[in-house]
PDB file of N, CA, C, O and CB in Angstrom:
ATOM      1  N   UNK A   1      61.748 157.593 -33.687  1.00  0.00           N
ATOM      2  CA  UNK A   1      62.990 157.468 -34.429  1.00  0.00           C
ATOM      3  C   UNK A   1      62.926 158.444 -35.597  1.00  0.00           C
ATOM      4  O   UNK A   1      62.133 158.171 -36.499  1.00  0.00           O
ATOM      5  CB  UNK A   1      63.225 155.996 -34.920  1.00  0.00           C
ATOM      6  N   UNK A   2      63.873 159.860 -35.717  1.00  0.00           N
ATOM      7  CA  UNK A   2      63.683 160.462 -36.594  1.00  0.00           C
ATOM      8  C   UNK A   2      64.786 159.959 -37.644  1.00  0.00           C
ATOM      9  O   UNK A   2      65.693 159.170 -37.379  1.00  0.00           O
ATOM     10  CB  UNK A   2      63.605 161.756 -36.193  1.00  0.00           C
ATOM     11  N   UNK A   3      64.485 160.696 -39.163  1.00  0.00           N
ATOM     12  CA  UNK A   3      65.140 160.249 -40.194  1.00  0.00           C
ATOM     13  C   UNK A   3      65.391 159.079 -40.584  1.00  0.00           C
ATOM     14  O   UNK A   3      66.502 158.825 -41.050  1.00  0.00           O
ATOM     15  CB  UNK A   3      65.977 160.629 -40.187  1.00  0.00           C
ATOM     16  N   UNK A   4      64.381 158.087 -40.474  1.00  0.00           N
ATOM     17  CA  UNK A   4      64.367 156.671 -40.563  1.00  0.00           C
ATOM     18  C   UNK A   4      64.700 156.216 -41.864  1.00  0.00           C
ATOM     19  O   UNK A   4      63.751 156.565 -42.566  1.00  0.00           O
ATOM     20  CB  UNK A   4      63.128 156.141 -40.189  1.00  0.00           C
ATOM     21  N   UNK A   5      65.448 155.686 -42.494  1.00  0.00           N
ATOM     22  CA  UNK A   5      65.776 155.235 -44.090  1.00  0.00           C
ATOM     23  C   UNK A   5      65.440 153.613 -44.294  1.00  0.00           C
ATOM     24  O   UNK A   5      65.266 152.940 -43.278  1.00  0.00           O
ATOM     25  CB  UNK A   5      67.600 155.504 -44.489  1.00  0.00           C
ATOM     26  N   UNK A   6      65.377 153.184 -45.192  1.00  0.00           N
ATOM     27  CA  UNK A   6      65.649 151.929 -45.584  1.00  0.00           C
ATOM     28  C   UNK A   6      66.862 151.011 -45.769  1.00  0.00           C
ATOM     29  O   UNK A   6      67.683 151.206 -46.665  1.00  0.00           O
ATOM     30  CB  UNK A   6      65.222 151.959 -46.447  1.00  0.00           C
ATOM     31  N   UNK A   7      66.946 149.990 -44.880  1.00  0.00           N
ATOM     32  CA  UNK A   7      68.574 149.652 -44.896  1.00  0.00           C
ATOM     33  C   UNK A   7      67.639 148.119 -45.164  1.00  0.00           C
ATOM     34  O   UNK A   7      66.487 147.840 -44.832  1.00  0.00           O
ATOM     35  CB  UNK A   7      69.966 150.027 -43.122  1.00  0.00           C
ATOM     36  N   UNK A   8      68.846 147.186 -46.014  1.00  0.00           N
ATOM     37  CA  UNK A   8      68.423 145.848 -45.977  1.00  0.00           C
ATOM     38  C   UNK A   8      69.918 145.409 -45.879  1.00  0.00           C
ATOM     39  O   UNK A   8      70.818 145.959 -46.514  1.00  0.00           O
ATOM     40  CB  UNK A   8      67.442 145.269 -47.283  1.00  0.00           C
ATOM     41  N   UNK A   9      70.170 143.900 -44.639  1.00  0.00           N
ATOM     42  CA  UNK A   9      70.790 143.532 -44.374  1.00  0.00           C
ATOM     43  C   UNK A   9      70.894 142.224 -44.792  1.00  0.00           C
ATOM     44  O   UNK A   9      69.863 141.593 -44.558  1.00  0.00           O
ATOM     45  CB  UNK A   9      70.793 143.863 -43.547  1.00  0.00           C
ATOM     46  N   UNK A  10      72.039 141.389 -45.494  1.00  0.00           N
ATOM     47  CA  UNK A  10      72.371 140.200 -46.197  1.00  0.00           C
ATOM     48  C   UNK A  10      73.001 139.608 -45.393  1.00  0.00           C
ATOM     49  O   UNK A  10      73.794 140.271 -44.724  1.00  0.00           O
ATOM     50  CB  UNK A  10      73.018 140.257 -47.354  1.00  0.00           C
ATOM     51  N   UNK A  11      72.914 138.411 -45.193  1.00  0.00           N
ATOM     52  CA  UNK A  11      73.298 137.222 -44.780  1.00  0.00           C
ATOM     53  C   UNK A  11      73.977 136.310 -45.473  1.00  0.00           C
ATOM     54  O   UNK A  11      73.513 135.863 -46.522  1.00  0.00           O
ATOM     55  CB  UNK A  11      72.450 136.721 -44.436  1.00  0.00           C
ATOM     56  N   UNK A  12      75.478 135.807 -44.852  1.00  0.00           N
ATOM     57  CA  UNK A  12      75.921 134.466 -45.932  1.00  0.00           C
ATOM     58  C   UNK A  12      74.434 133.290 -46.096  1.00  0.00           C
ATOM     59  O   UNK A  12      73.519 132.908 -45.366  1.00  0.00           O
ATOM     60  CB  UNK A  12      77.588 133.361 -44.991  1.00  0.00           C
ATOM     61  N   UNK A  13      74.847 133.082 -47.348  1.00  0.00           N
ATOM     62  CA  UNK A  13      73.391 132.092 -47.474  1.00  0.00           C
ATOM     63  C   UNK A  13      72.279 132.352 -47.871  1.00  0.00           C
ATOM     64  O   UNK A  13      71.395 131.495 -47.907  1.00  0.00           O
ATOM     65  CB  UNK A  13      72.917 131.644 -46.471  1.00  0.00           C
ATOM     66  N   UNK A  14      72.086 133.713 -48.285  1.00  0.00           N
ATOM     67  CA  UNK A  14      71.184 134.919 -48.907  1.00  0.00           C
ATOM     68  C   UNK A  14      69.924 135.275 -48.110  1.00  0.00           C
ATOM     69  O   UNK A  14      69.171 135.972 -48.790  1.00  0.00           O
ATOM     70  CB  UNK A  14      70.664 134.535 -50.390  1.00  0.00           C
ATOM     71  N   UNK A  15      69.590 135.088 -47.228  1.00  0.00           N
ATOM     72  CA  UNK A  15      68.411 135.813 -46.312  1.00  0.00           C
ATOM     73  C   UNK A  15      69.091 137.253 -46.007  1.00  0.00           C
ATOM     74  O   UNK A  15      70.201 137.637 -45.638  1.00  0.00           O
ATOM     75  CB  UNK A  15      68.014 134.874 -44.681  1.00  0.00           C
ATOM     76  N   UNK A  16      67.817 137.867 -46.360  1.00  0.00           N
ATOM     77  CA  UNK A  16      68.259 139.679 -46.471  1.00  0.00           C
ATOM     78  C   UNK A  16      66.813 139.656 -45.428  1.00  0.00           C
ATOM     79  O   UNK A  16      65.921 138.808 -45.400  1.00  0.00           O
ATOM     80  CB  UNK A  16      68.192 140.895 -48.619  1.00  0.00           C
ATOM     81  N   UNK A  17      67.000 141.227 -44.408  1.00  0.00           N
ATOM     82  CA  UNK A  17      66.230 141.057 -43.826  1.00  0.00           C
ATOM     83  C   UNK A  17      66.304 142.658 -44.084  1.00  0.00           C
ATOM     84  O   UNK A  17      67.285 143.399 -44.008  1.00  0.00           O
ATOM     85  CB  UNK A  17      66.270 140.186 -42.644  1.00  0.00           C
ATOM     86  N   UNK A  18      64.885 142.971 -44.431  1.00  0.00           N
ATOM     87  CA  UNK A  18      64.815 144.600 -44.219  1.00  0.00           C
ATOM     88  C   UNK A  18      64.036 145.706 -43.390  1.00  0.00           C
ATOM     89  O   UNK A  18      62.808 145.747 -43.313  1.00  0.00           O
ATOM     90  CB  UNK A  18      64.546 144.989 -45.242  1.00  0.00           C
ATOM     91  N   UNK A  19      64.874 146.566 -42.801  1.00  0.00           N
ATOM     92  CA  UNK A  19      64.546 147.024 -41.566  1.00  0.00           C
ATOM     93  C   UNK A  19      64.587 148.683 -41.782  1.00  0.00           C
ATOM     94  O   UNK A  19      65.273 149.140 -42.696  1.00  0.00           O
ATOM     95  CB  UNK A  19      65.590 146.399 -40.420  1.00  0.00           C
ATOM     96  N   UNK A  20      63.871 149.509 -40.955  1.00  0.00           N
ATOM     97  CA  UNK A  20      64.101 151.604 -41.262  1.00  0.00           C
ATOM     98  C   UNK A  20      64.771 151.562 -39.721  1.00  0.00           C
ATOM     99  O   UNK A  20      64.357 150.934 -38.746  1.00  0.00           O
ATOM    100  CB  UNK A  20      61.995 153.145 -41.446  1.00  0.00           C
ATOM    101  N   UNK A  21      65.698 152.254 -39.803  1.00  0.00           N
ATOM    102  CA  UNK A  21      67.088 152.680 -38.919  1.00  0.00           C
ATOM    103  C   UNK A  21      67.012 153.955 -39.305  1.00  0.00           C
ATOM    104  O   UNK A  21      66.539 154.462 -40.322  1.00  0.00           O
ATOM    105  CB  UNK A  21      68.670 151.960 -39.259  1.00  0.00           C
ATOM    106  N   UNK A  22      67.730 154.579 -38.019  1.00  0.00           N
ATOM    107  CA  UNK A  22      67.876 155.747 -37.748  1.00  0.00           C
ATOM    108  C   UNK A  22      69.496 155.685 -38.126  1.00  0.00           C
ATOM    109  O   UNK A  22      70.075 154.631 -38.390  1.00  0.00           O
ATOM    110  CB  UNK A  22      67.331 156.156 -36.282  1.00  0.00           C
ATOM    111  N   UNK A  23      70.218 157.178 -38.103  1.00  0.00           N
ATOM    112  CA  UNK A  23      71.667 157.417 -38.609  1.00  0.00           C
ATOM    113  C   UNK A  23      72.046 156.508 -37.816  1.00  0.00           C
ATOM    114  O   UNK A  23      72.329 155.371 -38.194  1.00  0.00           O
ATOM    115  CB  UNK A  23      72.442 158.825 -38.506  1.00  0.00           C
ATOM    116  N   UNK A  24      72.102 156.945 -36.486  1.00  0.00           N
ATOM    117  CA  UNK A  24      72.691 156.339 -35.115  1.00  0.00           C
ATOM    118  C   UNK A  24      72.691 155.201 -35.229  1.00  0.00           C
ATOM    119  O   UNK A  24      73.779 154.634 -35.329  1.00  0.00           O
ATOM    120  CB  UNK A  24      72.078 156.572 -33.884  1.00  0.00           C
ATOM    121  N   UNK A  25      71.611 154.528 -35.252  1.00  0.00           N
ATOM    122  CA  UNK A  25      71.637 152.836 -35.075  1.00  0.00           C
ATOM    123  C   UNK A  25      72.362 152.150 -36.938  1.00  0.00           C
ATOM    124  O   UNK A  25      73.013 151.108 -37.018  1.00  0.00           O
ATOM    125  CB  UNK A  25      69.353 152.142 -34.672  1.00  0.00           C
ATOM    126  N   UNK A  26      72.188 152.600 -37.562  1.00  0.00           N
ATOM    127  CA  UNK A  26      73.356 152.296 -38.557  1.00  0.00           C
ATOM    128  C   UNK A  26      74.579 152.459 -38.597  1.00  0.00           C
ATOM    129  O   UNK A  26      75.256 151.672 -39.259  1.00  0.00           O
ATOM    130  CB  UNK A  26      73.257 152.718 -39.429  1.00  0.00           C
ATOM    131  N   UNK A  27      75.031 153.261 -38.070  1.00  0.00           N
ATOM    132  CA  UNK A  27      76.591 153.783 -37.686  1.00  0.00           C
ATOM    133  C   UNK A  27      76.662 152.994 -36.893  1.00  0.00           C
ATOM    134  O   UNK A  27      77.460 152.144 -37.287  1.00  0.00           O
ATOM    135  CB  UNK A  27      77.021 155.212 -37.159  1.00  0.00           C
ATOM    136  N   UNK A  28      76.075 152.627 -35.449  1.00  0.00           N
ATOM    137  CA  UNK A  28      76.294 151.692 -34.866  1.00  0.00           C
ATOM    138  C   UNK A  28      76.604 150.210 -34.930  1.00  0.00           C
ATOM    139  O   UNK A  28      77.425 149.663 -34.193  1.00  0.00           O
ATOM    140  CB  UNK A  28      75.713 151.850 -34.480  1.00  0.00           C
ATOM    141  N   UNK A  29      75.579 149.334 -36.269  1.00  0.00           N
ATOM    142  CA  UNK A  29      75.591 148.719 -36.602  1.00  0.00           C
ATOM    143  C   UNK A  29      76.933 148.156 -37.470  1.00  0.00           C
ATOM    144  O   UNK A  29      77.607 147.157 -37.220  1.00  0.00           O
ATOM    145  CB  UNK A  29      74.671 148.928 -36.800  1.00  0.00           C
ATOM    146  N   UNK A  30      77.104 149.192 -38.639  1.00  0.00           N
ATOM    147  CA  UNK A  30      78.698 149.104 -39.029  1.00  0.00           C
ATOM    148  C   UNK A  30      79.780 148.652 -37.900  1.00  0.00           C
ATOM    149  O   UNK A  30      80.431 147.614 -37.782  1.00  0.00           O
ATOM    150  CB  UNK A  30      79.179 150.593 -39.497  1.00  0.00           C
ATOM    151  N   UNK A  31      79.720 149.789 -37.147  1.00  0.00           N
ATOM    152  CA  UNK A  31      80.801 149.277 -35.793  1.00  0.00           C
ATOM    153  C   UNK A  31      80.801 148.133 -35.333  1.00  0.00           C
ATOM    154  O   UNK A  31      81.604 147.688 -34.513  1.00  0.00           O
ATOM    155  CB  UNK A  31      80.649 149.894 -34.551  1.00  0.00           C
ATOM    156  N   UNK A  32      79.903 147.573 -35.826  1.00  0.00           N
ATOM    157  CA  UNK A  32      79.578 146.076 -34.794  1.00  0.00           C
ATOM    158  C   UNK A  32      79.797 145.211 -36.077  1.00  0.00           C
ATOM    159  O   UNK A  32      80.652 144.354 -35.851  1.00  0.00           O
ATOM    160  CB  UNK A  32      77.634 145.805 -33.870  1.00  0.00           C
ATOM    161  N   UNK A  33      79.443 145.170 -36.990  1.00  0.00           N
ATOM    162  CA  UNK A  33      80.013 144.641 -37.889  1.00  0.00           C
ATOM    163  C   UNK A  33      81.351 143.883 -38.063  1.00  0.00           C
ATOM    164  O   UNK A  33      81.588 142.721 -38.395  1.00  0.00           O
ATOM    165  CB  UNK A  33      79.956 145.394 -38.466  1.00  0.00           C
ATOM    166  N   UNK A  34      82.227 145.026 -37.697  1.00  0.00           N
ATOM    167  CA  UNK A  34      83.568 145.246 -37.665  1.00  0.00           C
ATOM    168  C   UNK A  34      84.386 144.281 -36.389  1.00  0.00           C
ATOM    169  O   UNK A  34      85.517 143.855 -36.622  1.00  0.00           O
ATOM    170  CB  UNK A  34      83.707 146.876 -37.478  1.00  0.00           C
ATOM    171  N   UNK A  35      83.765 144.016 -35.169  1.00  0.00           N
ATOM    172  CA  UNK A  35      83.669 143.893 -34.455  1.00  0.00           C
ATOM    173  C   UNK A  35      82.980 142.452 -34.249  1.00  0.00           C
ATOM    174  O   UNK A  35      83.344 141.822 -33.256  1.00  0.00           O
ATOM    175  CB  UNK A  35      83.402 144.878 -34.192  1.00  0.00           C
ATOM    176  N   UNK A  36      82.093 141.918 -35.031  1.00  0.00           N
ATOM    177  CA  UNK A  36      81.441 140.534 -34.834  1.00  0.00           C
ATOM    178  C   UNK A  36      80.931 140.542 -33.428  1.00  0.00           C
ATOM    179  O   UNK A  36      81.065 141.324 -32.487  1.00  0.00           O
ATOM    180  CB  UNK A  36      82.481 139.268 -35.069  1.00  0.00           C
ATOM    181  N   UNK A  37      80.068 138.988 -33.664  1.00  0.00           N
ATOM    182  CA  UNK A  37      79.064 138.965 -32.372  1.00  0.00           C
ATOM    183  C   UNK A  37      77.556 139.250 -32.390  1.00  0.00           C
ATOM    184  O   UNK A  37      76.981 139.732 -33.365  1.00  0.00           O
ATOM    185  CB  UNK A  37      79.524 139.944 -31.442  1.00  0.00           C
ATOM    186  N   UNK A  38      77.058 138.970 -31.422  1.00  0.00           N
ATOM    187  CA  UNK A  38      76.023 139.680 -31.472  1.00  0.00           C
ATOM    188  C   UNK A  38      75.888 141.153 -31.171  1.00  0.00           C
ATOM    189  O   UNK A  38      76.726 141.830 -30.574  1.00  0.00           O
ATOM    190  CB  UNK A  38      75.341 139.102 -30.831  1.00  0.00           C
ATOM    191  N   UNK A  39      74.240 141.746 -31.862  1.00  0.00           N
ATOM    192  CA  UNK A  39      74.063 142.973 -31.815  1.00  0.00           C
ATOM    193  C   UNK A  39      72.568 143.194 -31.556  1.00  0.00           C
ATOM    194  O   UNK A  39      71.654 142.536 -32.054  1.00  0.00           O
ATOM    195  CB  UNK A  39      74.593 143.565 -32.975  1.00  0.00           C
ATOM    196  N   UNK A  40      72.491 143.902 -30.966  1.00  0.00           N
ATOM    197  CA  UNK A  40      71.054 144.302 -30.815  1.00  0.00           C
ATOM    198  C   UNK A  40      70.733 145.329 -31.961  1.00  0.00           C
ATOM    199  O   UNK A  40      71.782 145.790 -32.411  1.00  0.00           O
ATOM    200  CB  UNK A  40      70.768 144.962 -29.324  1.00  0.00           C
ATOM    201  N   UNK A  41      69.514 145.874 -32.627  1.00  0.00           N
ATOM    202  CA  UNK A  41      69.356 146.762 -33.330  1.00  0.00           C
ATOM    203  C   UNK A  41      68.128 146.887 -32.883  1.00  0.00           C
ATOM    204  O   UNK A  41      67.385 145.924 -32.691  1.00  0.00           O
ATOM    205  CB  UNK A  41      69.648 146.655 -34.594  1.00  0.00           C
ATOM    206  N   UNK A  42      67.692 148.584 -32.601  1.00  0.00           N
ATOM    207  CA  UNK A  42      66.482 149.327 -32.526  1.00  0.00           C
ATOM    208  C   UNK A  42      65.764 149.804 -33.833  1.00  0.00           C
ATOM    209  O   UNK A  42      66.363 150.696 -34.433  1.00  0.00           O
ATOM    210  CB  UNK A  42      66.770 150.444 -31.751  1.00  0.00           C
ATOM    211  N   UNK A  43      64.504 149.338 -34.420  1.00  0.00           N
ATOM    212  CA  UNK A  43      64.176 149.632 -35.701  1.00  0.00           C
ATOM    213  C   UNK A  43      62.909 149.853 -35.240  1.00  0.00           C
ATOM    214  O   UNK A  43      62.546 149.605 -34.091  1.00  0.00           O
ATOM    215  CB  UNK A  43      64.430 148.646 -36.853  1.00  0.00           C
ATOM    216  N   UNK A  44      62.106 150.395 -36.257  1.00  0.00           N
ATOM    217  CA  UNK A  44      60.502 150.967 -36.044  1.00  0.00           C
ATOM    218  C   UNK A  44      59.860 149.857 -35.381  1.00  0.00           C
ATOM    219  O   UNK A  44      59.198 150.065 -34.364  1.00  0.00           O
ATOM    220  CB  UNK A  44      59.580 151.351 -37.531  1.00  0.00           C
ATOM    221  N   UNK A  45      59.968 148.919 -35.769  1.00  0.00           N
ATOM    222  CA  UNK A  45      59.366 147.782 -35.409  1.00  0.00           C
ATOM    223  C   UNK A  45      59.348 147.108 -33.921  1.00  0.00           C
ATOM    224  O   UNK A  45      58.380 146.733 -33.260  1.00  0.00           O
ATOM    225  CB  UNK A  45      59.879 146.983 -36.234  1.00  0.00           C
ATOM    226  N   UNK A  46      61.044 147.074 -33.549  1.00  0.00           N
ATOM    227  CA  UNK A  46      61.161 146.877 -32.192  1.00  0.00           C
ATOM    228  C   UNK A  46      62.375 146.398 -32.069  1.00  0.00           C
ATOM    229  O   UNK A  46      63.118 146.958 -32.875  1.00  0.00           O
ATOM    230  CB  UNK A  46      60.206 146.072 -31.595  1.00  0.00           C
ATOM    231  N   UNK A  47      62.931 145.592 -31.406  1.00  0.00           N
ATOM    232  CA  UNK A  47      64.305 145.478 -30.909  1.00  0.00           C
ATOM    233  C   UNK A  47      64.965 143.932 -32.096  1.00  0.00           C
ATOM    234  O   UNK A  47      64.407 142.857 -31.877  1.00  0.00           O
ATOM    235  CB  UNK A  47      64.202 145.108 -28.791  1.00  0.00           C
ATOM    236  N   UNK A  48      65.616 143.944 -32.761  1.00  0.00           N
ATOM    237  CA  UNK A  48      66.585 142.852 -33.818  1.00  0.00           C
ATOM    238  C   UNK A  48      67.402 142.670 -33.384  1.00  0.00           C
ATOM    239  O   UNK A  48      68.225 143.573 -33.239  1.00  0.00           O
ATOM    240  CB  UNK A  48      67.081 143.077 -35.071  1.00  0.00           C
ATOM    241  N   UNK A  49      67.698 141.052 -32.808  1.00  0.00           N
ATOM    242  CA  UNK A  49      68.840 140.801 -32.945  1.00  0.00           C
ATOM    243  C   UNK A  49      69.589 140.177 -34.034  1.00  0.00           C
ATOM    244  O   UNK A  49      68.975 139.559 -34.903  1.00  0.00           O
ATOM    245  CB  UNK A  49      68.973 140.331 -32.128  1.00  0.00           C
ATOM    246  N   UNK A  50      70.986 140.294 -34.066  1.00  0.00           N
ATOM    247  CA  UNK A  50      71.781 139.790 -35.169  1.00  0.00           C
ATOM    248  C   UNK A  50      72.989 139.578 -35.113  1.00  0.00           C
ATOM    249  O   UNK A  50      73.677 140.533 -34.752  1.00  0.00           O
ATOM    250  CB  UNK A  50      71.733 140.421 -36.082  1.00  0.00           C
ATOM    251  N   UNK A  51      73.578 138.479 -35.389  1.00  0.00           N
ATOM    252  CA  UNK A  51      74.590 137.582 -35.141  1.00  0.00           C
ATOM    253  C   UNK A  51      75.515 138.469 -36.354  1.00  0.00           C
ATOM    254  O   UNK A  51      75.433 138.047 -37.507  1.00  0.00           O
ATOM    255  CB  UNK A  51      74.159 135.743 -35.353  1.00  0.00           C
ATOM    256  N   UNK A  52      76.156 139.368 -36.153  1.00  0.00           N
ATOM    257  CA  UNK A  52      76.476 140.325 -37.658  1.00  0.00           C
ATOM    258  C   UNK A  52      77.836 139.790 -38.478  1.00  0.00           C
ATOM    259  O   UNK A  52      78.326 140.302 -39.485  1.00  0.00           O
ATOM    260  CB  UNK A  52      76.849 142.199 -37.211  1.00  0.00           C
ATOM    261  N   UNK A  53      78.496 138.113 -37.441  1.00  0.00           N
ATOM    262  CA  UNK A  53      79.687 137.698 -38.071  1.00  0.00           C
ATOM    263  C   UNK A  53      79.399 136.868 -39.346  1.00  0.00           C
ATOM    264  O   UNK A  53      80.364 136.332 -39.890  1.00  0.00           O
ATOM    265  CB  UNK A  53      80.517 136.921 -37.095  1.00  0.00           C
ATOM    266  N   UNK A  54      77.936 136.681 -39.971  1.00  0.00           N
ATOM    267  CA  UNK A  54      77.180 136.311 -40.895  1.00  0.00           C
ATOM    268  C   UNK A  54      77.142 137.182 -41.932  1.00  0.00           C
ATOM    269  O   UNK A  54      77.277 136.837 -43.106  1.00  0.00           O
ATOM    270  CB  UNK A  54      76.078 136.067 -40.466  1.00  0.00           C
ATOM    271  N   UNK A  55      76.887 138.782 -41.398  1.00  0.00           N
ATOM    272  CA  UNK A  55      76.556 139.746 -41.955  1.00  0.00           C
ATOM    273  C   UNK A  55      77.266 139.753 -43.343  1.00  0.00           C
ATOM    274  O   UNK A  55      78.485 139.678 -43.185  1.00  0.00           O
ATOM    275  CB  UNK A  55      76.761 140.787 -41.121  1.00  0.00           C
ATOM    276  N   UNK A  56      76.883 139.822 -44.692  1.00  0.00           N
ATOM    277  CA  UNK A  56      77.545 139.934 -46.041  1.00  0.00           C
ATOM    278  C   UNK A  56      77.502 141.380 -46.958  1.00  0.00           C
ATOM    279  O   UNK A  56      78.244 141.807 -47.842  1.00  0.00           O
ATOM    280  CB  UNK A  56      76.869 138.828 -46.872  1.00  0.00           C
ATOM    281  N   UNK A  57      76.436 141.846 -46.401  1.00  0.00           N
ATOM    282  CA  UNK A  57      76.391 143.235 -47.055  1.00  0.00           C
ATOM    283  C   UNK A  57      75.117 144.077 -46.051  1.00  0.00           C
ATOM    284  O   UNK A  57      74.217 143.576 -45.377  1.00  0.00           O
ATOM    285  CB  UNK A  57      75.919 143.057 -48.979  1.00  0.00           C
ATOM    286  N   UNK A  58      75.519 145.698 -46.306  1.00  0.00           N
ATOM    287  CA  UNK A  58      74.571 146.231 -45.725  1.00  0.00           C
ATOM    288  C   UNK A  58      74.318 147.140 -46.871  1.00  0.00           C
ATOM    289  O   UNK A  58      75.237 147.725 -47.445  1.00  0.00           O
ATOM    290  CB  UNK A  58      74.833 146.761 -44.351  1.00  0.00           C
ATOM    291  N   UNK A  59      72.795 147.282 -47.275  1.00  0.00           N
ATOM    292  CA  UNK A  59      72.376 148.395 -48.609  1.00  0.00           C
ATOM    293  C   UNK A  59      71.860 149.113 -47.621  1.00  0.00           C
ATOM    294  O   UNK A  59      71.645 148.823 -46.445  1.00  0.00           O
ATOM    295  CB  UNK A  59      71.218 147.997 -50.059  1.00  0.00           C
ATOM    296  N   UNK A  60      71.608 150.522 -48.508  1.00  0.00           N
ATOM    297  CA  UNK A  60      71.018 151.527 -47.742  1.00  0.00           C
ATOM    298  C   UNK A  60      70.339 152.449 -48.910  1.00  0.00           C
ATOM    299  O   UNK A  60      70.912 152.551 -49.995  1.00  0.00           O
ATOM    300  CB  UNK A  60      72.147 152.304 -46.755  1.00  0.00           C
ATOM    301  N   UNK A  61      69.470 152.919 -48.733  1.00  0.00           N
ATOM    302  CA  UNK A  61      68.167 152.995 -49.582  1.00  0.00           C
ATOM    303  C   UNK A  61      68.881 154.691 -50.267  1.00  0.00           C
ATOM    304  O   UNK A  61      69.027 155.559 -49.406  1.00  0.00           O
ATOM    305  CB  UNK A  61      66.233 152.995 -48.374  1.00  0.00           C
ATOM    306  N   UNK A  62      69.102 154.903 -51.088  1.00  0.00           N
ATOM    307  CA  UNK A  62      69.603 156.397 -51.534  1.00  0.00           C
ATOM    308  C   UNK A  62      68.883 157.342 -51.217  1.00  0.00           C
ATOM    309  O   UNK A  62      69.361 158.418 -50.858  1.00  0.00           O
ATOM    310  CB  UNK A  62      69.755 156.639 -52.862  1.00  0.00           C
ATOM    311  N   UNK A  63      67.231 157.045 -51.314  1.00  0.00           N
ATOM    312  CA  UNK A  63      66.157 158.246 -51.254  1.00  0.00           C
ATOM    313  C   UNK A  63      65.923 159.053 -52.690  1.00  0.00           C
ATOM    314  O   UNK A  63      65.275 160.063 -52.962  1.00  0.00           O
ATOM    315  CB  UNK A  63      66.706 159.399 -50.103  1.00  0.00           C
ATOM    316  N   UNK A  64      66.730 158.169 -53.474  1.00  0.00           N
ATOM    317  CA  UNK A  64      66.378 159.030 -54.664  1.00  0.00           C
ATOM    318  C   UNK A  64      65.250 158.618 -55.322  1.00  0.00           C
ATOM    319  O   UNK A  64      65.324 157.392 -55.416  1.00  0.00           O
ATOM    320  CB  UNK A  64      67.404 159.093 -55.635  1.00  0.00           C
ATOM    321  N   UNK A  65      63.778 159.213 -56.056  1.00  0.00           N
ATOM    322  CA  UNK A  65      62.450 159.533 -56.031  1.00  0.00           C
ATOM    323  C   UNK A  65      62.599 158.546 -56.931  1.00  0.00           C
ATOM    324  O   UNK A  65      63.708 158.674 -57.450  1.00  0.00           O
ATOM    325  CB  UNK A  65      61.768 160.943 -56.266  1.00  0.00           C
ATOM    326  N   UNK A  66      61.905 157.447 -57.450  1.00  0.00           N
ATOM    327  CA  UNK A  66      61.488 155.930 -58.526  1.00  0.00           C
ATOM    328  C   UNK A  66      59.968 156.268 -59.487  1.00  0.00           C
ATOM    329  O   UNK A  66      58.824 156.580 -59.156  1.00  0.00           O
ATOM    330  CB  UNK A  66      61.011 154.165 -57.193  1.00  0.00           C
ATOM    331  N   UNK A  67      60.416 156.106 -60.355  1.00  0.00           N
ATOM    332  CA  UNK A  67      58.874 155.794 -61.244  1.00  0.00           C
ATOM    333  C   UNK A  67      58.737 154.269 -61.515  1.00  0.00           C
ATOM    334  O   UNK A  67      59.435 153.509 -62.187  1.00  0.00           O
ATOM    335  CB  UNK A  67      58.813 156.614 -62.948  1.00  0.00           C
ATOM    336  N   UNK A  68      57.313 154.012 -60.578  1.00  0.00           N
ATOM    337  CA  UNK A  68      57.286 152.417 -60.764  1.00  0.00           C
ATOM    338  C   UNK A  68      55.708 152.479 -60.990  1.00  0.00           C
ATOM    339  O   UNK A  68      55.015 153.475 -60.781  1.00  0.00           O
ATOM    340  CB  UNK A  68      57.908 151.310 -59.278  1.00  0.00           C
ATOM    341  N   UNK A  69      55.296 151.347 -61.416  1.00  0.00           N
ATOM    342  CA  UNK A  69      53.406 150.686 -61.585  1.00  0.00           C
ATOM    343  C   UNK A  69      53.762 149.638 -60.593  1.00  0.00           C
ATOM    344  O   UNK A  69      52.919 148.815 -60.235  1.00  0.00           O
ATOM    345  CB  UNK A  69      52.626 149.820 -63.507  1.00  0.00           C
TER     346      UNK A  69
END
């Protein structure tokens, strides 16, 4: 999976689940969003499913560089 980012996905009820997605499978994901139901999602990890008519927010990681300890 190239260009993998950080996306974290919210749930009514606050369980956020965070996953690295490719463009494709995020664009995809939106669409399905839109759309409700279930969804499959391909992430580094392996195959997610997600009920996305729950779905409350999707973040997506900017990539901009952090100074942290």
């Amino acid at each position: 999976m190239a260009e993998a980012q950080k996306v974290e996905i919210g749930f009514e009820g606050g369980q956020v689940v965070a996953v690295r997605l490719g463009e494709d499978e995020l664009k995809a994901l939106r669409k399905q969003v839109e759309k409700g139901g279930w969804h499959d999602i391909a992430t580094e990890d392996g195959t997610l499913a997600v009920y996305v008519g729950k779905v409350a927010f999707i973040r997506t990681d900017s990539g901009a560089p952090k100074v942290g300890f």
